[in-house]
C-alpha positions in Angstrom: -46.0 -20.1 18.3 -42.6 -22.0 18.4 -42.3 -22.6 14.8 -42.9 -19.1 13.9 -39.9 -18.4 16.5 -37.8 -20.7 14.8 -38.1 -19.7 11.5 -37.6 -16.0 13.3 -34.6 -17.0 14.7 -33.5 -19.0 11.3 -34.3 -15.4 9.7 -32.1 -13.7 12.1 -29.2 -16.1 11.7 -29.0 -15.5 7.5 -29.2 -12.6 7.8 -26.1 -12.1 10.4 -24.2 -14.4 8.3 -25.2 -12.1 5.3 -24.1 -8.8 6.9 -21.3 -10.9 7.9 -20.4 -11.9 4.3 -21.0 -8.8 2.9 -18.4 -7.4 5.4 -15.8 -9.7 4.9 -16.4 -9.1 0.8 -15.9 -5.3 1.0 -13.3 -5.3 4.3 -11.3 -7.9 2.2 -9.3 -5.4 0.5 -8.6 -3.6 3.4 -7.5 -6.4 5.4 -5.2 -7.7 3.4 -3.4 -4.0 2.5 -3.1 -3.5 6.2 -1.7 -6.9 6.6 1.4 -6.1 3.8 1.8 -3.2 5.6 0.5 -1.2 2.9 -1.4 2.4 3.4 -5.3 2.4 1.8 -5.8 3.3 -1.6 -7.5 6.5 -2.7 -9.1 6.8 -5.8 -6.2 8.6 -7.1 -3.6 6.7 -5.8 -2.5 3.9 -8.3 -1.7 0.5 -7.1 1.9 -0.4 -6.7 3.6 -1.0 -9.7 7.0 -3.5 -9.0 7.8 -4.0 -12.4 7.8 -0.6 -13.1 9.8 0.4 -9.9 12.2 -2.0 -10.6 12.2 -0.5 -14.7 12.6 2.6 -13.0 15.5 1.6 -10.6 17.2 0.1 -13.3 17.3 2.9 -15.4 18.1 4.9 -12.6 21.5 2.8 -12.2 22.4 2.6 -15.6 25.8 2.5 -16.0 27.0 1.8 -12.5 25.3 -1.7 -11.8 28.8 -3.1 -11.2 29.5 -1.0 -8.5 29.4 -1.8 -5.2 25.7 -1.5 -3.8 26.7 0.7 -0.6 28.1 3.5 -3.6 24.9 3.6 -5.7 22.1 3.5 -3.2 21.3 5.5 0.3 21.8 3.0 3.5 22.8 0.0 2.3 23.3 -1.8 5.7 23.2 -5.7 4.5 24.4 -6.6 1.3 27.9 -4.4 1.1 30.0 -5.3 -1.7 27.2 -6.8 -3.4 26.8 -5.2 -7.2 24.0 -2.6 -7.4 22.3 -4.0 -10.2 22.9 -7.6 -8.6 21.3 -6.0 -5.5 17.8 -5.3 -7.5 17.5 -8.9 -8.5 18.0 -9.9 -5.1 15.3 -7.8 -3.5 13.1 -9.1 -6.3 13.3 -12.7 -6.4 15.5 -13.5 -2.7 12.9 -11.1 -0.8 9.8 -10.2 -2.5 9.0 -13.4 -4.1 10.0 -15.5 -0.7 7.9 -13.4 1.0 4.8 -13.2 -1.2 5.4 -9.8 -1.2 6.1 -6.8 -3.0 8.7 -4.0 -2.5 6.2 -1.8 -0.3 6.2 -4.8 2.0 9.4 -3.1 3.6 10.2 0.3 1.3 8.8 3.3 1.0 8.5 3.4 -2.8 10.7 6.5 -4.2 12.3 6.8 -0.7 14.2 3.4 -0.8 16.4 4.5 2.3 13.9 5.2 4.9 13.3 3.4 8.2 9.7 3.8 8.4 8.5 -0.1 8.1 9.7 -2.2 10.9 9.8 -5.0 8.7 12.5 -3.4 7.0 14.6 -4.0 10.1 13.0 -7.9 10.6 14.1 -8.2 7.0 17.7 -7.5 8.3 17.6 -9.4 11.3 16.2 -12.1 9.8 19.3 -12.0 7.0 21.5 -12.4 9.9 20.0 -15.2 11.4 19.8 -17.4 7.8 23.5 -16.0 7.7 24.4 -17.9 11.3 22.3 -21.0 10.3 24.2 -21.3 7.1 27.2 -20.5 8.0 27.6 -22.1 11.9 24.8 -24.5 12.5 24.6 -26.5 9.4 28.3 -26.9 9.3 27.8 -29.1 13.1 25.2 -31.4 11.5 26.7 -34.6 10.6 25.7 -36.6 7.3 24.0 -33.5 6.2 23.7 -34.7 2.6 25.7 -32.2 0.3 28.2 -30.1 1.3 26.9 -26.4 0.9 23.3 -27.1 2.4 21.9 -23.9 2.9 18.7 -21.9 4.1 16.9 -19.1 2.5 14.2 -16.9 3.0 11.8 -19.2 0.9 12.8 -22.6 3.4 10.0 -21.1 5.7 8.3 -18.3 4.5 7.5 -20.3 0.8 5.4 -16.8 -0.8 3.9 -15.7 2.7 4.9 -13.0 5.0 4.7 -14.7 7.8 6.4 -18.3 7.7 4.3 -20.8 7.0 3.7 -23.2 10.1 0.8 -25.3 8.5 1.6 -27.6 5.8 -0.3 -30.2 4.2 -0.5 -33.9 4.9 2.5 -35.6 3.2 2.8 -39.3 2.5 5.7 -40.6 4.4 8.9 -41.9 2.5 11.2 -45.0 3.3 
């Protein structure tokens, strides 16, 4: 009698961990959209397309990327002065690629200016803070080697969202 309950239970346990595979296999997806902030995708609905965006942006601007960013695009808060078409590379490899991330991450795609992700305004406060470490707190640190040590987005996010807080075993140096 008990070894027919064990091999019940056994039975019972794969197949949890199956449903529970299965699951995690088809919620995957899901997960990781609602994680980049990033609405489900219908059937009809095409994945986001960066490259083209950014194709589309660019042609968009042709002709005034030398213009300040603040006279070519809808509220530009960060960044004034800053070339439009300068602006676009920026976004691309500053933001999105430090963050692992693509432009949906904080825009809504065709609607550029809305507010509707918060992370747009982390993003900014975020700028500002790099901007006061740069700027103020790296200047007070003696024997910094180099004189124009900075920080950027990728010193602690390096392709994630979120910063990344475990790093692997390193071999110590002398």
């Amino acid at each position: 009698m008990k070894r027919n309950t064990f091999v019940n239970l056994g039975l019972i346990i794969l197949a949890a961990l199956a449903v529970t595979l299965v699951g995690i296999r088809f919620l995957g997806p899901t997960i990781s959209r609602a994680q980049n902030n990033q609405p489900p995708a219908t059937q009809n609905e095409k994945p986001f397309d960066q490259a083209l965006a950014l194709e589309n942006l660019r042609k968009a601007i042709a002709g005034q990327e030398n213009k300040p960013a603040e006279e070519v695009f809808k509220n530009i808060q960060m960044l004034k002065g800053m070339p439009a078409g300068r602006l676009l590379r920026v976004m691309e490899l500053g933001y999105a690629r430090s963050l692992g991330a693509n432009c949906t991450h904080c825009h809504v795609p065709d609607a550029w200016e809305k507010e509707d992700k918060p992370t747009k305004q982390i993003a900014r406060e975020m700028h500002a803070m790099v901007a006061v470490i740069n700027n103020e707190q790296l200047k007070k640190i003696k024997n910094l080697k180099g004189p124009n040590s900075i920080v950027n987005c990728t010193t602690c996010h390096r392709g994630q969202t979120k910063p990344a807080l475990n790093l692997p075993e390193s071999t110590p140096r002398g």
